[in-house]
C-alpha positions in Angstrom: -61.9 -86.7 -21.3 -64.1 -87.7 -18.2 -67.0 -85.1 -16.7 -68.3 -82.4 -19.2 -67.5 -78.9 -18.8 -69.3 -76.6 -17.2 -67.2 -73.2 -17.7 -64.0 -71.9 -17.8 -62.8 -69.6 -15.6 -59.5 -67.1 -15.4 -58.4 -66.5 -11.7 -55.7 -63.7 -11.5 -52.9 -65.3 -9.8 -50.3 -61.8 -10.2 -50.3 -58.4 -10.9 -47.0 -56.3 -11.2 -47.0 -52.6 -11.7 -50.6 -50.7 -11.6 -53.1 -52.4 -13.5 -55.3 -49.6 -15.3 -58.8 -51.8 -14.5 -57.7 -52.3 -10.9 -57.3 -56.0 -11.3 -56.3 -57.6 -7.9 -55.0 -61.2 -7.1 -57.8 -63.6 -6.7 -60.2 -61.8 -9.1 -62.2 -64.2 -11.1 -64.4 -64.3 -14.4 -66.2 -66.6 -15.3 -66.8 -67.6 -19.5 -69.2 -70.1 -20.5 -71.1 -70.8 -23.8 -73.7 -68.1 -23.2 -71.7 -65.4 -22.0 -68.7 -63.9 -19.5 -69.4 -63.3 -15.8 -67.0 -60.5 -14.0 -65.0 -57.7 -14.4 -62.0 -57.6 -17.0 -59.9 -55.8 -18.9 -60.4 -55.5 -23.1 -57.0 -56.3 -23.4 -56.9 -59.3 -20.9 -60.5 -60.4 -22.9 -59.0 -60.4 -26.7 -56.0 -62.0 -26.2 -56.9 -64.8 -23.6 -60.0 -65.8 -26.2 -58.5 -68.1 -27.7 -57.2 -69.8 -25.2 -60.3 -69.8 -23.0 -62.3 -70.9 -26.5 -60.3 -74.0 -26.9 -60.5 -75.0 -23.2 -64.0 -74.9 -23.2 -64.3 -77.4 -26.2 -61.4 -80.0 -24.5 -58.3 -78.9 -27.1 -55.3 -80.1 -25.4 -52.4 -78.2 -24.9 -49.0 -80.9 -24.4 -46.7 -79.0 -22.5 -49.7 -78.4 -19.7 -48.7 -80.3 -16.7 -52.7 -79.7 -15.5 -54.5 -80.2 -18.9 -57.5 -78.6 -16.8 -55.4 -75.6 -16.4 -53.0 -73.1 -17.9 -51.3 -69.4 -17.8 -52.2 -66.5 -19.9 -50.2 -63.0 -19.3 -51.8 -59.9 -20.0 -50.4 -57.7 -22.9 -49.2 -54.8 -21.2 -45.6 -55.4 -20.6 -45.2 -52.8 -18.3 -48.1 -54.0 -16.1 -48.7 -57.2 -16.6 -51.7 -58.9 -15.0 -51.1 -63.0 -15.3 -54.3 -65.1 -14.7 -54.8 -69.2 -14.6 -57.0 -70.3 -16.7 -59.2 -73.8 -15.5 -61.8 -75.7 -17.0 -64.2 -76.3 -14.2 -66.0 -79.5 -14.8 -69.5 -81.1 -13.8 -69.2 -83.2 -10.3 
């Protein structure tokens, strides 16, 4: 473990096709116990919850190079928005 966490944040790293929020590379949100901080899509939100939810309380995820950081692919197939998810800890 080491420094607490502070938040967790999802960085879009891609976007192929149109996404229909306008999602551009390098657009970040920020999720910490109290709340979310930037623009995202529904879809994006629901299914990366989980994921952001475990970051933020240390889970561990094995095949993680990074432990501090991992993918998570939108759910529209035919536009798919992928963003890196990082735990961003105190300094």
């Amino acid at each position: 473990m080491g420094k607490e966490i502070k938040r967790v944040e999802a960085k879009v790293k891609s976007v192929k096709g149109a996404c229909s929020l306008g999602h551009k590379v390098g657009d970040v949100v920020k999720f910490t116990e109290t709340g979310v901080e930037g623009k995202i899509c529904i879809h994006a939100l629901y299914s990366m919850i989980p994921g952001v939810f475990a970051m933020m309380f240390e889970s561990q995820f094995p095949w993680l190079e990074d432990p501090d950081k991992k993918t998570h692919a939108c759910p529209d197939a035919f536009n798919p928005v992928v963003f890196e998810i990082t735990r961003i800890r105190e300094k």
